[in-house]
KEKE-3310 file (N, C-alpha, C; in steps of 0.2 Angstrom, whole numbers, plus 5000, padded with zeros to 4 digits):
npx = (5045:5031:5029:5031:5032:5025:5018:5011:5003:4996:4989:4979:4971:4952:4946:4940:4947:4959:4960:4959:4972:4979:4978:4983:4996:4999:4996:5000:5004:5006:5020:5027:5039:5047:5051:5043:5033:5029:5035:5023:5015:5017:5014:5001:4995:4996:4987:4972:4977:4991:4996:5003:5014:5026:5025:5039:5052:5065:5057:5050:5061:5067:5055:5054:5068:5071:5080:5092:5103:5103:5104:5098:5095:5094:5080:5073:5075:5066:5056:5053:5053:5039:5032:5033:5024:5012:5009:5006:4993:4985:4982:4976:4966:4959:4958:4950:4942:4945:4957:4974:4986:5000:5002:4995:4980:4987:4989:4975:4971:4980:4975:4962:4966:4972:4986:5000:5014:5016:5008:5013:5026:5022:5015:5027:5035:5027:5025:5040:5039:5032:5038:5048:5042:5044:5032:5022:5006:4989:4985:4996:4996:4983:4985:4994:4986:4974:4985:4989:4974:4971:4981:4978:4965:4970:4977:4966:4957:4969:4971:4961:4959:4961:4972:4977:4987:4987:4977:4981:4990:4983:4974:4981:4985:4973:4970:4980:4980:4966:4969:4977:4970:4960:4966:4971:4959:4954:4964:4960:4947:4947:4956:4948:4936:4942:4945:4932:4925:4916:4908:4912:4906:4919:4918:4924:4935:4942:4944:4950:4966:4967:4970:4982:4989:4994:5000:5010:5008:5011:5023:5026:5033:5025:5013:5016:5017:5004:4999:5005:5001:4988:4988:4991:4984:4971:4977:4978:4988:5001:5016:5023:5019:5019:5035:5038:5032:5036:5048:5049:5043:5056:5063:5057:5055:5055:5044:5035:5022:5021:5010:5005:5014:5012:4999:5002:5012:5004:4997:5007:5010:4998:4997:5010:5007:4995:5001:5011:5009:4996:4980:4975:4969:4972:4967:4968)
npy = (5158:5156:5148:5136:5117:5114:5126:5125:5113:5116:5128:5122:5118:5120:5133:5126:5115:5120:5123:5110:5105:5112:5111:5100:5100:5106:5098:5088:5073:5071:5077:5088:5099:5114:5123:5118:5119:5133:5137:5135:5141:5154:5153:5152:5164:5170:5164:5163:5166:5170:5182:5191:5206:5201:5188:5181:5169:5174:5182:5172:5164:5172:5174:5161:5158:5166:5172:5171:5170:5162:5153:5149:5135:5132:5137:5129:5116:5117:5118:5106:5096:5099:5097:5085:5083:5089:5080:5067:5070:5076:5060:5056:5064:5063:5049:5036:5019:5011:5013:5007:5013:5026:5031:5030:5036:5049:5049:5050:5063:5071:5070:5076:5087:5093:5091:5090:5089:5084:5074:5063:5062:5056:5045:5037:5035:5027:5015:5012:5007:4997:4988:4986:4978:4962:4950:4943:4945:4943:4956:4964:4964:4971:4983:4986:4987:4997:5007:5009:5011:5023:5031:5031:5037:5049:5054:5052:5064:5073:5070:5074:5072:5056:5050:5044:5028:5023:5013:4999:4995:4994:4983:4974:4974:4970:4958:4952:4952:4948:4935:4926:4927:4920:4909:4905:4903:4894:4883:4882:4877:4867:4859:4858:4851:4838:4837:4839:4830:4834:4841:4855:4867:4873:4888:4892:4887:4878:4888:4897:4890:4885:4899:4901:4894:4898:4910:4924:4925:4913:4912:4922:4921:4919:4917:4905:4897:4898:4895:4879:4870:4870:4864:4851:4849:4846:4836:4818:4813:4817:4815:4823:4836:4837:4838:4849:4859:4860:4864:4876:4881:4882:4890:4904:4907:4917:4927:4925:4925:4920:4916:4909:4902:4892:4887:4883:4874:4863:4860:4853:4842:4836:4830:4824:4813:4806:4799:4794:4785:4788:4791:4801:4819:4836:4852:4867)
npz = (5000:4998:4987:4992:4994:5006:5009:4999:4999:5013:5008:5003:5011:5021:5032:5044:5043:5043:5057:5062:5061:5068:5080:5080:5078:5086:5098:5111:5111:5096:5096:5091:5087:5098:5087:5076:5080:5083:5067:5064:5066:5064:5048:5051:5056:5041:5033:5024:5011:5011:5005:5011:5012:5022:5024:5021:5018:5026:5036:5044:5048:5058:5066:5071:5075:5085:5095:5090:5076:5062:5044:5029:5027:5040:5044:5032:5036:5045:5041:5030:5041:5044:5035:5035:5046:5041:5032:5040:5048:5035:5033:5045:5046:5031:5030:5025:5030:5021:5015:5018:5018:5024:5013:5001:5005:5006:4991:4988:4993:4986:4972:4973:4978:4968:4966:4958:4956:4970:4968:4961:4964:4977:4973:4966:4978:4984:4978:4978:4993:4993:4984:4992:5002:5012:5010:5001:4999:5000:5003:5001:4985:4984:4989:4979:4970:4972:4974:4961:4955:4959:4956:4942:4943:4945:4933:4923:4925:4923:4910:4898:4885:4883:4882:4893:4897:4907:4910:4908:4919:4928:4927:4926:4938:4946:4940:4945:4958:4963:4956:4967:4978:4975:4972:4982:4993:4985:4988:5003:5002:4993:5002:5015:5009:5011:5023:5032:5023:5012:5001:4988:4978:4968:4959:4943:4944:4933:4921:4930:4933:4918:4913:4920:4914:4903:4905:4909:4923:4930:4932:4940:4959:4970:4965:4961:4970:4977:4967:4964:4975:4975:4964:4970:4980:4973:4961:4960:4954:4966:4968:4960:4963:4977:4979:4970:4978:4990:4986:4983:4992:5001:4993:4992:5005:5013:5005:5010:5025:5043:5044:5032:5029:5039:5035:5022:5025:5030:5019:5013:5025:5024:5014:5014:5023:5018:5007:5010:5021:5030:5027:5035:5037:5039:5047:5039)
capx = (5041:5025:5030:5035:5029:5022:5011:5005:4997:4994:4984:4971:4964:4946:4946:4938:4953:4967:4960:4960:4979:4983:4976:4985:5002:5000:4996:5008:5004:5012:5026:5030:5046:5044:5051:5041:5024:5032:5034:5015:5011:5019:5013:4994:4994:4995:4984:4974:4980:5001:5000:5007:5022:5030:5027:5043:5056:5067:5053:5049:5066:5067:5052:5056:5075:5073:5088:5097:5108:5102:5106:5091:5097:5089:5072:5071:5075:5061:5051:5055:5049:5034:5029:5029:5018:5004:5006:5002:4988:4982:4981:4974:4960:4955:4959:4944:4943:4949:4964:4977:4993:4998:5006:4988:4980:4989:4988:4969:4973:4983:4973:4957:4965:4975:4993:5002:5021:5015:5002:5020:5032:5018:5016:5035:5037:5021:5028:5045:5037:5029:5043:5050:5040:5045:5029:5019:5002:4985:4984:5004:4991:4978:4987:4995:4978:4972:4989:4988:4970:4973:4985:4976:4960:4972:4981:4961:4957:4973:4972:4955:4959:4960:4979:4979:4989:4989:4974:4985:4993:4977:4969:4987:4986:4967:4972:4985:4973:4960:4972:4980:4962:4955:4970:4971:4953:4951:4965:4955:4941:4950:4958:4943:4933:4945:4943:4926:4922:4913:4910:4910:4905:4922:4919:4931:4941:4947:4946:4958:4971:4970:4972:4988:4993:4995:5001:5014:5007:5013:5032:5028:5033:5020:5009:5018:5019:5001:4996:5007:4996:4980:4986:4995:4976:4966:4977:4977:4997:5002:5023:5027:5017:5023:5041:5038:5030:5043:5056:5046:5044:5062:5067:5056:5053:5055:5039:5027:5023:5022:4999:5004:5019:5007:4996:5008:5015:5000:4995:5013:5010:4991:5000:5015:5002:4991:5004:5016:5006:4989:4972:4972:4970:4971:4965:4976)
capy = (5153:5154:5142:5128:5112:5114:5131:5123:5109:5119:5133:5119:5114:5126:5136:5122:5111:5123:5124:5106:5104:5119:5107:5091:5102:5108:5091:5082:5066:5070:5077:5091:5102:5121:5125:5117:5124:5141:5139:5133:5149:5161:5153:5151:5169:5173:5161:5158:5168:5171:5187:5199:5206:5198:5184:5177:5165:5178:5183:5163:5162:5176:5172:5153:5158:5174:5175:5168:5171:5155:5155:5146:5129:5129:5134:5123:5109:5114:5116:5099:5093:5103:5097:5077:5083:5090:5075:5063:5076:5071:5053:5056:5067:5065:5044:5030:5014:5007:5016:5002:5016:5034:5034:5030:5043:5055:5051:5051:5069:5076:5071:5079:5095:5092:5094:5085:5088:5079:5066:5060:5061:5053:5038:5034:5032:5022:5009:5009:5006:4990:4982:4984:4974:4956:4947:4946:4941:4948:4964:4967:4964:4975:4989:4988:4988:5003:5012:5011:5015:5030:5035:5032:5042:5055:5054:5054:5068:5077:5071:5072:5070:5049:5049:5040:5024:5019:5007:4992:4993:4993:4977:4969:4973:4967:4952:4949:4954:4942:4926:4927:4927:4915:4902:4903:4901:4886:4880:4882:4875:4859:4854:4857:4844:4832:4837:4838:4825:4837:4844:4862:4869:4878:4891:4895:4884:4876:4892:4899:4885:4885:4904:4902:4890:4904:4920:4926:4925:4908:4913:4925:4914:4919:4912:4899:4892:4896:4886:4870:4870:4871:4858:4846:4847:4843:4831:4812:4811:4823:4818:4833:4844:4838:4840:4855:4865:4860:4867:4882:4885:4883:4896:4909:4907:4927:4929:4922:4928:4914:4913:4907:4896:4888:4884:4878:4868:4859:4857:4847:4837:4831:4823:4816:4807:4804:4797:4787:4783:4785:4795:4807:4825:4841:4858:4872)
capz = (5004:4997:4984:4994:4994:5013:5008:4992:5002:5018:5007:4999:5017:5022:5038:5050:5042:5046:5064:5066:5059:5072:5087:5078:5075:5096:5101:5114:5106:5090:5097:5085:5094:5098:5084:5073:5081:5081:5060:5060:5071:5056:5043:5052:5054:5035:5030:5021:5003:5011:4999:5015:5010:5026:5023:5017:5020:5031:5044:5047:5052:5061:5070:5074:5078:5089:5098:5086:5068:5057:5038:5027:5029:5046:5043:5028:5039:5051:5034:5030:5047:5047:5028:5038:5052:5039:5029:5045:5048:5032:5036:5051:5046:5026:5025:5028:5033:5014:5014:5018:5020:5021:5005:4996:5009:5003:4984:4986:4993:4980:4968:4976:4977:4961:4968:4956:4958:4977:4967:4956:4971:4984:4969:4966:4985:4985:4972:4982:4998:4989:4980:5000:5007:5010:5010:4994:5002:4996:5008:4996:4979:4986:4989:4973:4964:4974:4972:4953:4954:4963:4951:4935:4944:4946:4928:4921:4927:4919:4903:4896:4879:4884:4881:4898:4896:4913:4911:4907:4924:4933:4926:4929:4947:4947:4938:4951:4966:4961:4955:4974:4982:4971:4972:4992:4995:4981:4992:5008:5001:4993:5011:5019:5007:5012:5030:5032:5020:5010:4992:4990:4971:4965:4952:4939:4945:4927:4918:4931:4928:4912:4912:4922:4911:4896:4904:4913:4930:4934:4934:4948:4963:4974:4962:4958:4976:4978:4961:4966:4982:4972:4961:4976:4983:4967:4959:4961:4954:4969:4967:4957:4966:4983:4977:4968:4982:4995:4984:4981:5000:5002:4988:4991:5010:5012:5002:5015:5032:5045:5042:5026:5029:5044:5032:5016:5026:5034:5015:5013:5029:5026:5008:5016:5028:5015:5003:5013:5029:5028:5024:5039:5037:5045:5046:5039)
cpx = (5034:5024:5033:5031:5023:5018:5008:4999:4993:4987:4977:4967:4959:4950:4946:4944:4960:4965:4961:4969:4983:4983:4980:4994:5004:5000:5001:5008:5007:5019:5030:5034:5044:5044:5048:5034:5025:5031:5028:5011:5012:5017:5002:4992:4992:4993:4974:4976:4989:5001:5003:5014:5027:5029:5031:5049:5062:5063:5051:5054:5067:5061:5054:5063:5074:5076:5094:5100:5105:5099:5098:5091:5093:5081:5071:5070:5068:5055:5047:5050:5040:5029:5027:5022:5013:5003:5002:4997:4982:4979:4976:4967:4956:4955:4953:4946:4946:4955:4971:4985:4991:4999:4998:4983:4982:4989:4980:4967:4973:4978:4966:4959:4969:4982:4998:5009:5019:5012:5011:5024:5029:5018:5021:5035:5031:5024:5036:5044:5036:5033:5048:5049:5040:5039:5025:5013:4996:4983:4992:4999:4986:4981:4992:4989:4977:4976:4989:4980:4969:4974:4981:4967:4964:4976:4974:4959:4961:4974:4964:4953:4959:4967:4981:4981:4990:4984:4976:4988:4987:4974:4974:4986:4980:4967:4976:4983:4969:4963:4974:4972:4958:4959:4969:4964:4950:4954:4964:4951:4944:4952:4954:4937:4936:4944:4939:4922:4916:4911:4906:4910:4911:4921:4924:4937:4947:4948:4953:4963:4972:4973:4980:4992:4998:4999:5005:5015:5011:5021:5031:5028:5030:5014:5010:5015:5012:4995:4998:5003:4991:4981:4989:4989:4973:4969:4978:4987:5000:5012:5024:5024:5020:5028:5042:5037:5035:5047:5056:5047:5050:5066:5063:5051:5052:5049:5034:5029:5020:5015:5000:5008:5015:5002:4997:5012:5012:4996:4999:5011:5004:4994:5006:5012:4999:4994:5007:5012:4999:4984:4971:4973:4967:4969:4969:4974)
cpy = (5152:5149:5135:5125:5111:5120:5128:5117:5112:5123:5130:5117:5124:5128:5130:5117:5113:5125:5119:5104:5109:5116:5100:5094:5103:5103:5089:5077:5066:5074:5083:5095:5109:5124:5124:5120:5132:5143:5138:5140:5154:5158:5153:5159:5175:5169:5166:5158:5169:5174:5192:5198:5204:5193:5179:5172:5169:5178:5177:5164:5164:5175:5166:5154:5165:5176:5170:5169:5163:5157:5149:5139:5128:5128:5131:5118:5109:5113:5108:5093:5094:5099:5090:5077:5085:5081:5070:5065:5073:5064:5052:5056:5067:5056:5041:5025:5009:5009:5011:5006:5024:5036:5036:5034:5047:5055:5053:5061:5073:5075:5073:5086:5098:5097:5091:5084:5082:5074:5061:5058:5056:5046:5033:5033:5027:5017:5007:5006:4999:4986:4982:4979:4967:4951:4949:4941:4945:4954:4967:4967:4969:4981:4989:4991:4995:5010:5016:5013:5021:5035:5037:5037:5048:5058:5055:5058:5077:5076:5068:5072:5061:5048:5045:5034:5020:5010:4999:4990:4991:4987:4971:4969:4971:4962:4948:4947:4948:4936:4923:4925:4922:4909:4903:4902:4895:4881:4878:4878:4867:4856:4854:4852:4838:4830:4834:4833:4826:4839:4851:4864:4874:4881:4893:4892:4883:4880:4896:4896:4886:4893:4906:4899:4894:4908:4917:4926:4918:4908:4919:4922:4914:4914:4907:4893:4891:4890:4879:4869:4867:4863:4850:4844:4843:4839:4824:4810:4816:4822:4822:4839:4845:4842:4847:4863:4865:4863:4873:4887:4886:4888:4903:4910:4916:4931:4928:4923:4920:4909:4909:4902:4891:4885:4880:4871:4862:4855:4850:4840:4832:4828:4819:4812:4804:4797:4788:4783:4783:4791:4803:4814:4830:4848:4863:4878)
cpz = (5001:4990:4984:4995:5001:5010:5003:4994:5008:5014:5003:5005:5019:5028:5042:5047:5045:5053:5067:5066:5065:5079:5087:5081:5084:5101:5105:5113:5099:5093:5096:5091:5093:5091:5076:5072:5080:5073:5060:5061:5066:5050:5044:5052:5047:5031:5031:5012:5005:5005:5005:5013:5017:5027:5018:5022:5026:5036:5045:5050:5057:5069:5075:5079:5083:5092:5096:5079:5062:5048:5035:5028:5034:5046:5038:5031:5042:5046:5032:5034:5046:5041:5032:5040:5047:5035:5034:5046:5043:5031:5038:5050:5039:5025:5029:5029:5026:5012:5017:5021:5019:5018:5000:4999:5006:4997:4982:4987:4989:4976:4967:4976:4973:4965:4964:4955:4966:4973:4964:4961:4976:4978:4969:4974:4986:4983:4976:4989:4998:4988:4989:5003:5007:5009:5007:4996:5000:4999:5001:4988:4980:4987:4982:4967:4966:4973:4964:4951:4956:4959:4943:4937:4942:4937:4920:4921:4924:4913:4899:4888:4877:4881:4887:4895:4900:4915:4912:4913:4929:4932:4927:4934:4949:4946:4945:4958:4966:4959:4960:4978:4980:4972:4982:4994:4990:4985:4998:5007:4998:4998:5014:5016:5008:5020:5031:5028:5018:5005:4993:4982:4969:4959:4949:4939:4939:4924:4923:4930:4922:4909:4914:4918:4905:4899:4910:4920:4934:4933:4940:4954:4968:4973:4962:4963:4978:4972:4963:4970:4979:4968:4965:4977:4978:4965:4962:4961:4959:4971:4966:4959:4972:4982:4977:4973:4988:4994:4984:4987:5001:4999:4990:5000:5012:5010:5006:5022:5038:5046:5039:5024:5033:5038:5025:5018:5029:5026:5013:5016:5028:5019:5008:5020:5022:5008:5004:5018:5028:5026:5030:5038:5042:5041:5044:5041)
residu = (UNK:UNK:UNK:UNK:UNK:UNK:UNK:UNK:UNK:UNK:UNK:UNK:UNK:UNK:UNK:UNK:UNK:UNK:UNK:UNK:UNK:UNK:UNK:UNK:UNK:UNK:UNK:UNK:UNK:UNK:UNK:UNK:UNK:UNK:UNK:UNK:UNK:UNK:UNK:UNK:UNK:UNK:UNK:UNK:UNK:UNK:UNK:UNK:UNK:UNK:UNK:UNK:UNK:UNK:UNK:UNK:UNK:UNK:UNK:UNK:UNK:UNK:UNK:UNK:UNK:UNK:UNK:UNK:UNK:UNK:UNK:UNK:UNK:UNK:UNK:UNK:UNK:UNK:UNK:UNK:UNK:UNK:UNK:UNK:UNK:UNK:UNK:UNK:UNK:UNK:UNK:UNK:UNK:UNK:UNK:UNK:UNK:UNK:UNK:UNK:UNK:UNK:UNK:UNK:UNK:UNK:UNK:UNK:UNK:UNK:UNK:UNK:UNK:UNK:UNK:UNK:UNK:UNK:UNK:UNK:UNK:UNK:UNK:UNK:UNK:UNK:UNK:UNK:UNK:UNK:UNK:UNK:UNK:UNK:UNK:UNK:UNK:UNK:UNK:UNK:UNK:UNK:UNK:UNK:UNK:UNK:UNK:UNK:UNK:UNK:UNK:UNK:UNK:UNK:UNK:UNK:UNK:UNK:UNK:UNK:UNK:UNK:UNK:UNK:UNK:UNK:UNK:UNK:UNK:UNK:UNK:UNK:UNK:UNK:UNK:UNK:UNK:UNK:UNK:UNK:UNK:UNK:UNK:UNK:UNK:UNK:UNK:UNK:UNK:UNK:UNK:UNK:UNK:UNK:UNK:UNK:UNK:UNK:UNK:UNK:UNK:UNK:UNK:UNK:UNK:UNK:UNK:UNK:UNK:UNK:UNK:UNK:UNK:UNK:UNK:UNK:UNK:UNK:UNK:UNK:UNK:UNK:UNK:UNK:UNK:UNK:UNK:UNK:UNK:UNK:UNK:UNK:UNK:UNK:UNK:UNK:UNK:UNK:UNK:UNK:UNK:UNK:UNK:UNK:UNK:UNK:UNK:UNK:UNK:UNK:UNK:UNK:UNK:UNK:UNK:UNK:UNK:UNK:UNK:UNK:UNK:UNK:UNK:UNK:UNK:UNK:UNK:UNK:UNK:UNK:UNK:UNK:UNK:UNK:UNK:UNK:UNK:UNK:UNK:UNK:UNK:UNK:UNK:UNK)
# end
């Protein structure tokens, strides 16, 4: 027992840690079942080195099951159980206000208390978690950045001979973070000079463009859909972008949450008025 996954994390929190996790684990608000506060209670005991020789995987069970026969299978499961609740625990008590989820909460964790079978296994679920989610909007880039930052802290760290290789994914998902943030607020800013019948100083404008034009990001269709946008706004000849963006919204509707379609589509309607009908436009 003393080499499971739940005491390798359990034995890196101080005293004043393992006594709030004892108040979180008892709590009625999470919920945790008898027999889970039961294992916290035998494993809280022989904290916080778990070198007594009774502390083993038998007297857990013993203890948790006491009027009853149950083979290991059981207490693993409530092991299992028990490993969730410190991770929420976790969450709860070590992440800040920049922490975005509990997956990156807990990789900042592990690699605080260099846990790194959990920093590996807590990464891979991060990255799955991600390609999960249907709407690729910049909070879905933002926690990408941060994940792979997270990771390459924790990968610096371990290899301090500068073998790290991760750099290149981090400047990708900054790249992506920042092209997403810079295209949706040029396109704000372009509808609203037409609005308010105003001029607003776009920086970087034509270096971003022309950088899209080069590199691979304009095959990803979130960008895509937000490039057409930018260029429907800005150009003069705006058929092919009309066109273009409509088809785009149509193919990859899934990828945009309803903010983002409210406003794509408000980009549409102020150039099918503007086009066929007249000059007026609207706010997105």
């Amino acid at each position: 027992m003393r080499n499971t996954r739940l005491i390798k994390v359990i034995e890196t929190l101080s005293k004043p840690e393992m006594k709030r996790l004892k108040e979180f684990v008892h709590s009625p608000f999470f919920r945790a079942s008898k027999t889970e506060r039961d294992l916290f209670d035998f494993i809280y005991k022989y904290a916080p080195d778990f070198e007594h020789k009774k502390f083993t995987q038998e007297q857990a069970s013993k203890y948790v099951f006491a009027d009853a026969n149950h083979d290991d299978s059981a207490i693993i499961k409530v092991q299992s159980r028990l490993f969730k609740l410190v991770e929420q625990f976790i969450y709860y008590y070590f992440s800040n206000k920049d922490l975005p989820n509990v997956e990156i909460a807990l990789m900042r964790f592990y690699d605080k208390k260099n846990l790194s079978a959990q920093m590996e296994s807590t990464y891979k679920k991060a990255l799955k978690k991600q390609q999960s989610l249907p709407h690729k909007n910049p909070t879905y880039f933002y926690n990408q950045l941060i994940i792979e930052k997270q990771y390459n802290s924790f990968l610096a760290g371990k290899f301090e001979d500068g073998k790290n290789t991760h750099y290149q994914q981090v400047m990708e998902k900054l790249d992506g973070f920042y092209l997403m943030e810079k295209l949706i607020h040029m396109c704000q800013v372009s509808n609203t000079e037409k609005v308010k019948n105003q001029k607003y100083e776009i920086a970087l404008m034509d270096e971003v463009l022309a950088f899209l034009n080069q590199s691979n990001y304009k095959d990803t269709p979130i960008i895509m859909i937000w490039h057409t946008a930018l260029l429907l706004l800005q150009s003069d000849d705006k058929y092919e972008h009309y066109y273009r963006l409509k088809t785009l919204l149509v193919e990859h509707d899934a990828l945009l949450n309803q903010t983002d379609k409210r406003v794509l589509y408000t980009y549409l309607e102020n150039n099918t008025k503007r086009v066929f009908e007249s000059d007026a436009y609207y706010e997105a």
